[in-house]
N, C-alpha and C positions, 0 to 999 in steps of 0.2 A: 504494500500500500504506500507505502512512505515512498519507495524508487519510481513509483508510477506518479505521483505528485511530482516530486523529481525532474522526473520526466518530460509530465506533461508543459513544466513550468520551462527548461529547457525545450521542449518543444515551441513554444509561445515566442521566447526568445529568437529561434533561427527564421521562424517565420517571418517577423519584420525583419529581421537584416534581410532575408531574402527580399522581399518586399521591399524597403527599401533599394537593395541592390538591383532590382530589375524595373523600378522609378515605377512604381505605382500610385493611382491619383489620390492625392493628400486628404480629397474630398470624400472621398468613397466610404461608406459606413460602414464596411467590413475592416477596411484599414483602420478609421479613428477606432473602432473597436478594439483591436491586438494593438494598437499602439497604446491606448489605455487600460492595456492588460501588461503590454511590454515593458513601460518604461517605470512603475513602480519595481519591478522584477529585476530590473536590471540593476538596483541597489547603489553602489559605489561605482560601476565600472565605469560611466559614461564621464569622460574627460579625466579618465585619471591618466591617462596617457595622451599629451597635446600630440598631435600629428600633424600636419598639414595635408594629407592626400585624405579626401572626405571620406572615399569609398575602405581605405585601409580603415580609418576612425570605426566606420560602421561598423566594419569586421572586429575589430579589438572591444568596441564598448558591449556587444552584442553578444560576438560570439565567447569572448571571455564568460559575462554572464551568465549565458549556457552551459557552459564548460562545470563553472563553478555551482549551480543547482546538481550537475549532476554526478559531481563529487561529491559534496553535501549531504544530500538526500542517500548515496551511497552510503558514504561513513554512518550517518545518523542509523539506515536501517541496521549497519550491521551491528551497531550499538546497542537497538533496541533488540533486538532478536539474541543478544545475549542471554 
């Protein structure tokens, strides 16, 4: 249960980078939607590393994020299942 939260949360995450990486309309109600799921989610990561190439930015504030729910969520279940 816990890696599927995880999961899902890194799921939420790659979807707007995607999304953004493939310039999706800002306007669209699916997009403000994962964007207002995404960007609480993302916690710390967005701008902790300045870039100048936006598309790299994307990829680090984003996929970092992902990265990190699904480490997370890992360590934590194997915790609980102790």
């Amino acid at each position: 249960m816990i890696t599927g939260i995880g999961a899902l949360f890194a799921f939420i995450e790659v979807l707007y980078l995607v999304m953004l990486l493939a310039g999706a309309n800002a306007a669209n109600g699916f997009f403000v939607f994962i964007r207002s799921l995404a960007d609480p989610l993302a916690l710390f990561w967005p701008g902790l590393f300045p870039v100048s190439n936006a598309d790299l930015a994307v990829i680090l504030n984003y996929g970092l994020a992902a990265v990190f729910w699904l480490v997370v969520s890992g360590i934590v279940a194997r915790l609980v299942g102790r």
